[in-house]
TORVO-741578 format. One record per residue (C-alpha): residue in one letter; x, y, z. Coordinates in steps of 0.001 Angstrom, whole numbers. Layout:
<pts>
<pt res="A" px="X" py="Y" pz="Z"/>
...
</pts>
This chain:
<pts>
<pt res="X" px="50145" py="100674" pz="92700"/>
<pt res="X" px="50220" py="104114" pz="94489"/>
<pt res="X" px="53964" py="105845" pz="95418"/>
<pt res="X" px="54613" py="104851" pz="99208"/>
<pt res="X" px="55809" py="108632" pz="100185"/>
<pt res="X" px="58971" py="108240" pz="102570"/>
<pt res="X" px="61455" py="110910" pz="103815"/>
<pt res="X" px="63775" py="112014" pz="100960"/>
<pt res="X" px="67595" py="109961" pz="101844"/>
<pt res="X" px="69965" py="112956" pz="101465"/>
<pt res="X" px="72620" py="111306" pz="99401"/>
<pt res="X" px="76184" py="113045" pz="99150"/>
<pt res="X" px="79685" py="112553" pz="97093"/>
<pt res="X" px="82631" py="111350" pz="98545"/>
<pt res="X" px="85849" py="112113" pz="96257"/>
<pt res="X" px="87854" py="110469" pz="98916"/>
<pt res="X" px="87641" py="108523" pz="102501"/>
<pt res="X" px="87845" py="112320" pz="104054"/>
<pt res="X" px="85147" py="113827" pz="102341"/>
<pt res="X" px="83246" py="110563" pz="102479"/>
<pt res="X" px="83588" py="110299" pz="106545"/>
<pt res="X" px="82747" py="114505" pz="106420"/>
<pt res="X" px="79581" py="113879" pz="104482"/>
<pt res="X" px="78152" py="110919" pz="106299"/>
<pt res="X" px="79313" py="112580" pz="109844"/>
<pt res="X" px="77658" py="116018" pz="109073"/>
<pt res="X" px="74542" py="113969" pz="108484"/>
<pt res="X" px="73734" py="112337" pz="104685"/>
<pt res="X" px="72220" py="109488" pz="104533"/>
<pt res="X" px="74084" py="107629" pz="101800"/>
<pt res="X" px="77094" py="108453" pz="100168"/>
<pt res="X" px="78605" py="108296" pz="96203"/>
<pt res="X" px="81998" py="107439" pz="95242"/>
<pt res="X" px="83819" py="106274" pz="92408"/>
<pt res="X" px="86190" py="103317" pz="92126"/>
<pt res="X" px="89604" py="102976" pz="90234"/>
<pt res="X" px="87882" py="102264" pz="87414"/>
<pt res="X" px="84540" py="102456" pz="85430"/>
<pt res="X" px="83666" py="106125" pz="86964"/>
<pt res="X" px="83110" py="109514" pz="85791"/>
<pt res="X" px="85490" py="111219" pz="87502"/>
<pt res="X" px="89115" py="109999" pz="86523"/>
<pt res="X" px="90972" py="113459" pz="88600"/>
<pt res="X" px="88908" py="112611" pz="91758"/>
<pt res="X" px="90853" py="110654" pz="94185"/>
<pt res="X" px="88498" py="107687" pz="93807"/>
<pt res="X" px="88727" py="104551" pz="95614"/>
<pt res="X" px="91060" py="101820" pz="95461"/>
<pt res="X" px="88783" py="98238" pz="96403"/>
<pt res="X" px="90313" py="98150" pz="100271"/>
<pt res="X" px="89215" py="101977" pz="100384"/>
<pt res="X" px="85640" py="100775" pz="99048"/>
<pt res="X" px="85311" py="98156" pz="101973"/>
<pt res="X" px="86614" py="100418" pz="104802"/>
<pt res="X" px="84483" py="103324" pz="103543"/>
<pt res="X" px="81086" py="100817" pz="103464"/>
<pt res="X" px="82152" py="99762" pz="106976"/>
<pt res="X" px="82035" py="103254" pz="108123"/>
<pt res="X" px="79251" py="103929" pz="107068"/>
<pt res="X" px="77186" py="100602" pz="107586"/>
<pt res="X" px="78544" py="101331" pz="111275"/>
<pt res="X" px="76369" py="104679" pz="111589"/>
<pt res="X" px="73356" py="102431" pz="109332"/>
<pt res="X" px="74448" py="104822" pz="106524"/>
<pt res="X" px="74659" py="103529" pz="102674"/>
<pt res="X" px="77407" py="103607" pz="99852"/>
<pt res="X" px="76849" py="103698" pz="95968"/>
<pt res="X" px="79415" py="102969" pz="93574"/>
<pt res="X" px="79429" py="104789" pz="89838"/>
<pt res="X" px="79779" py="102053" pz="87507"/>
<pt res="X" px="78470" py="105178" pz="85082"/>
<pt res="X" px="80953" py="105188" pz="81953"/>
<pt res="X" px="80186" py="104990" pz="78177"/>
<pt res="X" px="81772" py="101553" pz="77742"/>
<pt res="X" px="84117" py="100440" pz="75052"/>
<pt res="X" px="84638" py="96860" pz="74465"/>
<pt res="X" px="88198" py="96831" pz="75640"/>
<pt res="X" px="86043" py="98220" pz="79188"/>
<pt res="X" px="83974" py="95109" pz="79223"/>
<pt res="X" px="86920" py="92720" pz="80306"/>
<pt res="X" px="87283" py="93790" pz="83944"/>
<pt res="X" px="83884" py="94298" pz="84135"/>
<pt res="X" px="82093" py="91195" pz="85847"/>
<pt res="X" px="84998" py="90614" pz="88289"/>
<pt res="X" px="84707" py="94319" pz="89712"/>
<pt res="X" px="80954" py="94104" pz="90387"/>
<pt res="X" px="81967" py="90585" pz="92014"/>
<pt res="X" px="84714" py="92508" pz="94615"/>
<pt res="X" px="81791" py="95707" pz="94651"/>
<pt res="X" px="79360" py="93192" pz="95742"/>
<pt res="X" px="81892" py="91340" pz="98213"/>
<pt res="X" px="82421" py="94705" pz="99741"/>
<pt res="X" px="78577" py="95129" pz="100411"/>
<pt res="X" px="77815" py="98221" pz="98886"/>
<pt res="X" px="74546" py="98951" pz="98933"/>
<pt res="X" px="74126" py="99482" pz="95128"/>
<pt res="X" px="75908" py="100588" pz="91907"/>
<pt res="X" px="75214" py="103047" pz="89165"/>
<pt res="X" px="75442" py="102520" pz="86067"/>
<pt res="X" px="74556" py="104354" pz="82271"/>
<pt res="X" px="75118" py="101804" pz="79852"/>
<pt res="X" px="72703" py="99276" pz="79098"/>
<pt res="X" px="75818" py="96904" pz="78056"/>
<pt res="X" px="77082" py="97292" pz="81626"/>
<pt res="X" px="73532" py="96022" pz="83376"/>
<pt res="X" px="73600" py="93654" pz="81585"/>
<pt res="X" px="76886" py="92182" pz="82409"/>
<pt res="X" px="76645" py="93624" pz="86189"/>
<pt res="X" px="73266" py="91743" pz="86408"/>
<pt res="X" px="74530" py="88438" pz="85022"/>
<pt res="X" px="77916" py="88474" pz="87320"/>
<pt res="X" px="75902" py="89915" pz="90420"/>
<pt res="X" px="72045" py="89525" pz="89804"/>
<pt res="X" px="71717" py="90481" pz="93780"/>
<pt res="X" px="73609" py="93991" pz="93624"/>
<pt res="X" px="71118" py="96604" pz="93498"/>
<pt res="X" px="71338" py="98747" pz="90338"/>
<pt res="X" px="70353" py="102975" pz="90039"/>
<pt res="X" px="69821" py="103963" pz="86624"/>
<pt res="X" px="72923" py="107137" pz="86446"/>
<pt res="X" px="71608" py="110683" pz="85599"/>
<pt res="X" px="74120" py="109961" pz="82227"/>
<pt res="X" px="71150" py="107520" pz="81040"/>
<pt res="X" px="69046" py="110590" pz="80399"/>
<pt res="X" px="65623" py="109525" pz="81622"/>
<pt res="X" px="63555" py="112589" pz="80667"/>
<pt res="X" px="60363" py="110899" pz="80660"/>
<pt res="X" px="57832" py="108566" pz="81956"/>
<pt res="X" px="58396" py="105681" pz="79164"/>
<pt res="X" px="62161" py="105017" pz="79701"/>
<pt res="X" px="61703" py="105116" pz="83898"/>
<pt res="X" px="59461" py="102303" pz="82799"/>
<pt res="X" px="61367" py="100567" pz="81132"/>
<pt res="X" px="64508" py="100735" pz="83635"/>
<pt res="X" px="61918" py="99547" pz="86179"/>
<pt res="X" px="60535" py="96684" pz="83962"/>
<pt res="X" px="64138" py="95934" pz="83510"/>
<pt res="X" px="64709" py="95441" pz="87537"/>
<pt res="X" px="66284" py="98796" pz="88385"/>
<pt res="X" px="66094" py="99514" pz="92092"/>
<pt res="X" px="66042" py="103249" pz="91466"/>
<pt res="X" px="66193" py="106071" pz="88410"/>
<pt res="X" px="68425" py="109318" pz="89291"/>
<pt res="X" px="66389" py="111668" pz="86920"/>
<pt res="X" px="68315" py="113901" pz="84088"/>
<pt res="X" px="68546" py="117406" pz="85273"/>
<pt res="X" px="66847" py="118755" pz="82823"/>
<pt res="X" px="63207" py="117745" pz="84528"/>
<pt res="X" px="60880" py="120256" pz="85550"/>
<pt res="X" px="58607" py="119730" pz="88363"/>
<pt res="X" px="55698" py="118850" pz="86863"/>
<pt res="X" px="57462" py="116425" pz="84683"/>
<pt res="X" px="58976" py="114952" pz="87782"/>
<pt res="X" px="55272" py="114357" pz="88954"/>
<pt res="X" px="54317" py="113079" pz="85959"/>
<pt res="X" px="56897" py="110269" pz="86035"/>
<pt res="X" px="56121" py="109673" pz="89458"/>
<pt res="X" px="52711" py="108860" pz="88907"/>
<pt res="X" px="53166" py="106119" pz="85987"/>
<pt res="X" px="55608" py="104356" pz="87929"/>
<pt res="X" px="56609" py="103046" pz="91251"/>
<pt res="X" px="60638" py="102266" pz="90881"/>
<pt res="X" px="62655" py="105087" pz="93436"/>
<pt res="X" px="63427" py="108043" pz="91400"/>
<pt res="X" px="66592" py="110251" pz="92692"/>
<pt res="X" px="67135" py="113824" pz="91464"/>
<pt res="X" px="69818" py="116869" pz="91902"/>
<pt res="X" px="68843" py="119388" pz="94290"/>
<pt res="X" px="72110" py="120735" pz="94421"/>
<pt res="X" px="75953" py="121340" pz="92965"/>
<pt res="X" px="77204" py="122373" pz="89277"/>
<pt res="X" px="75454" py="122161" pz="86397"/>
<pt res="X" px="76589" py="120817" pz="82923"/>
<pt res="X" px="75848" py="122908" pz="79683"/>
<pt res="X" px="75658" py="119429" pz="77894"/>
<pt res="X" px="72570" py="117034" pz="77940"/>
<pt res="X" px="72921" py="115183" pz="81752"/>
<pt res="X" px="76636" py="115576" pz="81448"/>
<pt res="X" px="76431" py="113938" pz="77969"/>
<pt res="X" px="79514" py="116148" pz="76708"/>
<pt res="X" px="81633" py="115932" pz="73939"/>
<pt res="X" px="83411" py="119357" pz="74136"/>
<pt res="X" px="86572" py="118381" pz="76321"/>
<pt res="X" px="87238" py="115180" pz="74099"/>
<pt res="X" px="87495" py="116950" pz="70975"/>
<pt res="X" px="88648" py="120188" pz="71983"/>
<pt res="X" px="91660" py="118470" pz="74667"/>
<pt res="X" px="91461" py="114792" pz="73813"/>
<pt res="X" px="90053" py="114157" pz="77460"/>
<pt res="X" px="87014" py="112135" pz="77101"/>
<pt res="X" px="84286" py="113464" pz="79765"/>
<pt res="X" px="82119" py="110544" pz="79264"/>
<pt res="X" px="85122" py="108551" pz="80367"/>
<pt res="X" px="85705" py="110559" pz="83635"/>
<pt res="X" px="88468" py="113410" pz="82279"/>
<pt res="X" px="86529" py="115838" pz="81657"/>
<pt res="X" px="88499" py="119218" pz="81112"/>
<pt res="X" px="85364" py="121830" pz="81613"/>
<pt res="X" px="86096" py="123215" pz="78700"/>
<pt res="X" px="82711" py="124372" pz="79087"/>
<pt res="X" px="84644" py="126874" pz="81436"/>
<pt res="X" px="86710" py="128649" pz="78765"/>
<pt res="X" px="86840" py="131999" pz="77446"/>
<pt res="X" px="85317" py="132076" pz="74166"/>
<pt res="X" px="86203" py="134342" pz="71176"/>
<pt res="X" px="84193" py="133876" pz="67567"/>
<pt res="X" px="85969" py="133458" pz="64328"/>
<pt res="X" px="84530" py="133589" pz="60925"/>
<pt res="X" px="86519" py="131716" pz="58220"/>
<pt res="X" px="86707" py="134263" pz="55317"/>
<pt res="X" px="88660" py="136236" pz="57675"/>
<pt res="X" px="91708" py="134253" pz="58968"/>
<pt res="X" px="93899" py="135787" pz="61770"/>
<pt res="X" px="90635" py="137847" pz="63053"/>
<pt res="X" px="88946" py="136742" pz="66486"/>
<pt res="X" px="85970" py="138612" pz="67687"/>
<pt res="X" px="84943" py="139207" pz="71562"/>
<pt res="X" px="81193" py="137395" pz="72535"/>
<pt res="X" px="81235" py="140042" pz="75317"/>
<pt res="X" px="79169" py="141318" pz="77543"/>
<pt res="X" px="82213" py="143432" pz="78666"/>
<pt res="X" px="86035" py="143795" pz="78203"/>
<pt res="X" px="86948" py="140593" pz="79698"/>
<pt res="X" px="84958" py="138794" pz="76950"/>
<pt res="X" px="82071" py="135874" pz="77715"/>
<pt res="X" px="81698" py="132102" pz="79228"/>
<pt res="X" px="79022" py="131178" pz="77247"/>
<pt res="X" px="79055" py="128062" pz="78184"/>
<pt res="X" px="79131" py="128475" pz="82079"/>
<pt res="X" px="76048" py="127823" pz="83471"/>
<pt res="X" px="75589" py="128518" pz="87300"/>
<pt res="X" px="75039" py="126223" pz="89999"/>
<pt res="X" px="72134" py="124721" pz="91161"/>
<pt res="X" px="70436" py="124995" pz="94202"/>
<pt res="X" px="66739" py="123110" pz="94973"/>
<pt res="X" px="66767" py="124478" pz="98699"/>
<pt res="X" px="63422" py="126453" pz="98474"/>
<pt res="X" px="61512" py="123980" pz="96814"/>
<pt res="X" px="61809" py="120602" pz="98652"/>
<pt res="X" px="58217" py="120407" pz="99769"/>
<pt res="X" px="57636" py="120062" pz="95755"/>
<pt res="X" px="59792" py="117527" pz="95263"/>
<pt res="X" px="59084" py="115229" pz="98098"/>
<pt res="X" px="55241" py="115856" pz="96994"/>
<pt res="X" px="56296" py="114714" pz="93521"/>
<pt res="X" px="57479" py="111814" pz="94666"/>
<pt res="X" px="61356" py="111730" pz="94786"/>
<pt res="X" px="63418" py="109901" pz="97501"/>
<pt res="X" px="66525" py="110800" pz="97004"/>
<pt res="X" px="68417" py="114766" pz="96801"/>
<pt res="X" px="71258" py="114562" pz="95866"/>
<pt res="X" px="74626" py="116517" pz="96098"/>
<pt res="X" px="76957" py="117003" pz="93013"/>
<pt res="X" px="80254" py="117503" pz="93932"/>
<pt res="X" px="83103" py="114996" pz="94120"/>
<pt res="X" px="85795" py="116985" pz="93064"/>
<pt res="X" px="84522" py="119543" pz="95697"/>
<pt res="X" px="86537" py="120085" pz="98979"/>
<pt res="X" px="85615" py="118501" pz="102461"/>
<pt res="X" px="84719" py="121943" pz="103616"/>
<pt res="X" px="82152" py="122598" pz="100945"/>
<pt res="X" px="80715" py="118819" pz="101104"/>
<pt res="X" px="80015" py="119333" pz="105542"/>
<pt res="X" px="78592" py="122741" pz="104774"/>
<pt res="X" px="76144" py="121559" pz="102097"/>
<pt res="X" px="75123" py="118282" pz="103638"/>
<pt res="X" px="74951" py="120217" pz="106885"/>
<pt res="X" px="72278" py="122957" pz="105175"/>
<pt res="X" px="70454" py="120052" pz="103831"/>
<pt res="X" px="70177" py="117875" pz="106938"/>
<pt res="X" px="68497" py="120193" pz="108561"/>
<pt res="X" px="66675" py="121629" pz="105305"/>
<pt res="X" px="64732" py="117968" pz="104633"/>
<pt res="X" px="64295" py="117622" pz="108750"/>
<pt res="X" px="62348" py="120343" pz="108791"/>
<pt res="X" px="60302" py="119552" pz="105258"/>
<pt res="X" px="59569" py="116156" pz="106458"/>
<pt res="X" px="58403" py="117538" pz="110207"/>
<pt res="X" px="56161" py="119934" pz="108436"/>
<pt res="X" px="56255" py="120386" pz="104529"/>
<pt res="X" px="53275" py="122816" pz="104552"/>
<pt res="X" px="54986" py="125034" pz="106830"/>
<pt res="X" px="58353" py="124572" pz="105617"/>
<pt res="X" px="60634" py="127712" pz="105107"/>
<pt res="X" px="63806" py="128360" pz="104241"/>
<pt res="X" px="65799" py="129648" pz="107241"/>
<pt res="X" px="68395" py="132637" pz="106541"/>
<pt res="X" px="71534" py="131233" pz="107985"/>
<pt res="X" px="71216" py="127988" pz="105891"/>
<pt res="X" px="71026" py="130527" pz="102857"/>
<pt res="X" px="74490" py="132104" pz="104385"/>
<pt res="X" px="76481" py="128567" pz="105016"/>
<pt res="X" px="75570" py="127945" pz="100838"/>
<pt res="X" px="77377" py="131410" pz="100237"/>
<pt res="X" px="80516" py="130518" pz="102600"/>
<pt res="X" px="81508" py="127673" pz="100399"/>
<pt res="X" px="83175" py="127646" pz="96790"/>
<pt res="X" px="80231" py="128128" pz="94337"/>
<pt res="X" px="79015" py="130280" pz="91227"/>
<pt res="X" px="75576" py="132175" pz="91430"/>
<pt res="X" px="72665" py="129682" pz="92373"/>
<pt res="X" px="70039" py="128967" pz="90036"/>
<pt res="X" px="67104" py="126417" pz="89726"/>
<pt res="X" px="67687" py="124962" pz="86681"/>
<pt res="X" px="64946" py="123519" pz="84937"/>
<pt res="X" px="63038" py="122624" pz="87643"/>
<pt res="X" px="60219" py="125568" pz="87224"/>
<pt res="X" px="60743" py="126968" pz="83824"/>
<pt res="X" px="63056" py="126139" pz="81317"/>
<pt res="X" px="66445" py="127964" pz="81939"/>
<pt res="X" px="67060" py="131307" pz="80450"/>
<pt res="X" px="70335" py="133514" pz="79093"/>
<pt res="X" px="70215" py="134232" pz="82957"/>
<pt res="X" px="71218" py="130705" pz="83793"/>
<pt res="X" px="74411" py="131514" pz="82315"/>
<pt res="X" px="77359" py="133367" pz="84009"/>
<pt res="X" px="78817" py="135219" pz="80994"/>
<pt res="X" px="81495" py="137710" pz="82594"/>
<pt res="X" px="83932" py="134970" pz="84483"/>
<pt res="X" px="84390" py="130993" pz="85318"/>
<pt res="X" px="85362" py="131670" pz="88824"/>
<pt res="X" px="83855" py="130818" pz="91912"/>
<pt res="X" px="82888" py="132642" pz="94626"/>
<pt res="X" px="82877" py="132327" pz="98707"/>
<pt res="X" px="82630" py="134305" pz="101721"/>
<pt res="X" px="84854" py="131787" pz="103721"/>
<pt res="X" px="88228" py="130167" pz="103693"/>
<pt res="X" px="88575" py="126491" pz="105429"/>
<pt res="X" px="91830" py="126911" pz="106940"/>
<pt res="X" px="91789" py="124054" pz="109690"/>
<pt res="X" px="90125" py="120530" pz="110801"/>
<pt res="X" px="89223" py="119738" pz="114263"/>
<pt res="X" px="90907" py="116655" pz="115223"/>
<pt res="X" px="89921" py="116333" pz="119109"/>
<pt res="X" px="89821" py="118099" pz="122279"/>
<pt res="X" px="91466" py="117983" pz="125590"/>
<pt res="X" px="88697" py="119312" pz="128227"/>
<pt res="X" px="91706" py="119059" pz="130774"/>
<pt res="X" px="94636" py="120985" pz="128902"/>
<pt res="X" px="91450" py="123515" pz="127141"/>
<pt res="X" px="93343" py="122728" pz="123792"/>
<pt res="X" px="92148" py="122217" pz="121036"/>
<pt res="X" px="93897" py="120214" pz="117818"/>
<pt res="X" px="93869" py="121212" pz="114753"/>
<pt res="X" px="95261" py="120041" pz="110840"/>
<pt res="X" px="96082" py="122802" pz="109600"/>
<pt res="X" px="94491" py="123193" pz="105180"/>
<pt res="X" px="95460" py="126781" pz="104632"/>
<pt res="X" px="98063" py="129169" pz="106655"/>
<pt res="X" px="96599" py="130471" pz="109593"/>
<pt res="X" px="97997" py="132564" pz="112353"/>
<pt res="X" px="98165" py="133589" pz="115820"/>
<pt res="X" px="95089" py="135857" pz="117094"/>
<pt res="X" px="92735" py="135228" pz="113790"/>
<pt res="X" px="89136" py="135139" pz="114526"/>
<pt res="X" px="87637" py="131597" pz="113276"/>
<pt res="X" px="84412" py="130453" pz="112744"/>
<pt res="X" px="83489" py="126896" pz="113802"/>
<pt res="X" px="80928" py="124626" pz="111718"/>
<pt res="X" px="80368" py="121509" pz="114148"/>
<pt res="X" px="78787" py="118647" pz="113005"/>
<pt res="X" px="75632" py="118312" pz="114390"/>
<pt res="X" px="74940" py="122025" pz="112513"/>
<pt res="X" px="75997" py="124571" pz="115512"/>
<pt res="X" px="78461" py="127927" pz="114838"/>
<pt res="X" px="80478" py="129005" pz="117415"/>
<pt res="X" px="83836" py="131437" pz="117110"/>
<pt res="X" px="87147" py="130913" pz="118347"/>
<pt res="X" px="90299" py="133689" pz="118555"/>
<pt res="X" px="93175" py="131343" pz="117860"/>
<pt res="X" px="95789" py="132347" pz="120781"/>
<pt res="X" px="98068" py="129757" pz="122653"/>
<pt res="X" px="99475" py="127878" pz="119352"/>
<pt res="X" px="101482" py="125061" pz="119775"/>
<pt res="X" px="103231" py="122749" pz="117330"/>
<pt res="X" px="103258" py="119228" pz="117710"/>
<pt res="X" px="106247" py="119234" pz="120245"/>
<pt res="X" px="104304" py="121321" pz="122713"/>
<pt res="X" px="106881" py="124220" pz="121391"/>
<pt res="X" px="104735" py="127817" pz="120920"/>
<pt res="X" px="104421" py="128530" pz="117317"/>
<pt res="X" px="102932" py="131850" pz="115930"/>
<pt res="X" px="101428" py="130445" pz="112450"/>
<pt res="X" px="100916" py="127390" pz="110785"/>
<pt res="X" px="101730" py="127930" pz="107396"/>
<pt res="X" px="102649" py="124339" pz="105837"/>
<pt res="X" px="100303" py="121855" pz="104469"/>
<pt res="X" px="98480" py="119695" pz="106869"/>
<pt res="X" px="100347" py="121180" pz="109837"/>
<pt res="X" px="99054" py="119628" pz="113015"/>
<pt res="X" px="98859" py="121630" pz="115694"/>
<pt res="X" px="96822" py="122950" pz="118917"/>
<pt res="X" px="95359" py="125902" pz="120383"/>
<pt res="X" px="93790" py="126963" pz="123471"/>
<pt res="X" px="90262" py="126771" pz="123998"/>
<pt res="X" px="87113" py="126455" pz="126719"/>
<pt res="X" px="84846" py="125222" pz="124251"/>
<pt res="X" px="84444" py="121085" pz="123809"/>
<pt res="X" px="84943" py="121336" pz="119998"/>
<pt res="X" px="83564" py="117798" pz="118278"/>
<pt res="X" px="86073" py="116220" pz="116000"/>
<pt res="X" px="85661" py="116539" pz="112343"/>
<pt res="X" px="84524" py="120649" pz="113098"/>
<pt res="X" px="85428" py="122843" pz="110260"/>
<pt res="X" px="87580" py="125962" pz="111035"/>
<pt res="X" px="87202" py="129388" pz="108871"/>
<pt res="X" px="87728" py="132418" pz="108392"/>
<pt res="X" px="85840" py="135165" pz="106585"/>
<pt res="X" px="87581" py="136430" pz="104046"/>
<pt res="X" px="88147" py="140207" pz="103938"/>
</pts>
């Protein structure tokens, strides 16, 4: 049976009901989040089971999905809650949940044989033979290990006919798909059970045990080395290959990322697999989506393993920082056309007569001096420097709600 080809879903995270409403606003098509339990990412906000069905009626209102990670290395003391949570997932009509363990389908598919189940990236399906067998098993769709190349992706592609989901874009893991160890023995926080410390982050020094008390720099300068810290990955070039291999899905890592970098990324990406889709043998990648990837919190962008197999230049070995050309400092909340005032919560001190940039979401940039500031009483304020400050501003311009404010950083 030959691959129906269909235009890739752009599927983004949602670390909480903001980011979640950003990402499906600023155009994905489907959204990830994680639940109070059974996820990967214990120091995200995650969703409580009332979040979960308010969140799916959002976006089943725009005829948008939500997926559920179900993704954790299960102990038998996880099993327990198990059946009755993908009972109150399905009751909640997400549209499917993902899942690693092979313990958990089972039980998932015996409580809820209806609730569509994606194979997690954490399964490690690096070839043909296990996509198989995950599609033999009933899986609606495979999200493909990272650590894929292109030609491999085809490969797999061509032996079977299950939906196959891969990264294009987001933070990459020095361990196998995430399969990490490092932060449970090194901080007792178990990455495979969502608390991962990124120890993968550290600085490094070596030690040699015939010479106790001695620690020697792995440096490529003063500061010492992050051998471990591989950069981030970014697929934007090469879409045409992967929707000609066969893949449905991109997907955005991110949910411990901010709301700003989730509308800037899904933003770059709406329009990046619009334009693939309209013409793929034409397609090009446009300079100012390239500049909204650099405005957001990020290491160096690399491809991963997608064309060759990464390199010591997939590694960042100087610093674990991140770096961005932008600062979100405010959210667009509405606008008065009458009054020409704009309102604004406020998510990092901002003052009277900055230049801001405006990302709208339906992809425009337009600028705004911010003059006339007002607090919430209508009383003239000259900053807003506290947390979530609410205030307004004047302005000609009919700003959309949900419109990220910045500022360039000097």
């Amino acid at each position: 049976m030959q691959r129906k080809k269909v235009k890739p879903e752009l599927l983004a995270p949602a670390g909480n009901m903001e980011k979640g409403k950003m990402a499906l606003i600023y155009g994905a098509d489907a959204i990830y989040l994680g639940g109070k339990l059974f996820g990967l990412r214990a120091f995200a906000d995650n969703f409580s089971l009332e979040e979960i069905r308010e969140m799916v009626a959002f976006a089943h209102h725009l005829q948008k999905k939500v997926y559920v990670t179900v993704n954790i290395f299960a102990h038998n003391e996880d099993l327990t809650e198990l059946p009755a949570y993908a009972q109150a997932l399905a009751a909640a009509e997400v549209d499917a949940v993902l899942v690693s363990d092979l313990g958990v389908w089972s039980l998932i598919h015996q409580a809820v044989p209806a609730l569509k189940l994606h194979v997690s990236t954490q399964a490690n399906s690096t070839n043909w033979a296990a996509v198989k067998t995950w599609e033999q098993l009933g899986a609606d769709r495979v999200v493909l290990a990272r650590e894929l190349s292109f030609k491999e992706i085809r490969e797999i592609a061509a032996k079977t006919t299950v939906e196959l989901e891969t990264f294009v874009h987001g933070a990459m893991c020095i361990s196998y798909s995430g399969r990490c160890w490092l932060s449970s023995y090194l901080t007792g926080r178990d990455g495979n059970r969502g608390a991962c410390a990124q120890a993968c982050r550290w600085e490094y020094t070596l030690k040699e045990k015939n010479r106790p008390g001695q620690e020697f720099d792995v440096a490529e300068d003063e500061r010492g080395t992050y051998v471990l810290n591989s950069k981030d990955l970014c697929l934007l070039p090469y879409l045409p290959q992967l929707l000609q291999a066969g893949v449905c899905s991109f997907k955005i890592e991110g949910r411990m990322k901010s709301a700003h970098y989730v509308a800037s990324v899904v933003s770059v990406y709406r329009k990046a697999i619009d334009a693939c889709w309209q013409d793929p043998e034409h397609y090009q990648v446009q300079p100012g989506w390239l500049e909204e990837l650099e405005k957001v919190s990020h290491r160096p962008y690399t491809t991963g393993f997608a064309l060759v197999k990464p390199g010591p230049e997939s590694q960042v070995y100087t610093t674990s920082s991140y770096i961005q050309s932008h600062d979100f400092v405010g959210l667009a909340l509405s606008y008065d056309a009458g009054a020409q005032r704009l309102f604004i919560e406020q998510r990092n001190h901002v003052a009277e007569g900055e230049l801001l940039e405006i990302l709208q979401p339906d992809g425009s940039l337009t600028s705004l001096r911010l003059t006339g500031m007002r607090d919430e009483d209508n009383l003239p304020i000259t900053c807003a420097p506290h947390a979530q400050q609410k205030f307004s501003a004047s302005c000609t311009k009919n700003i959309l709600p949900y419109s990220i404010l910045r500022r360039k950083i000097m």
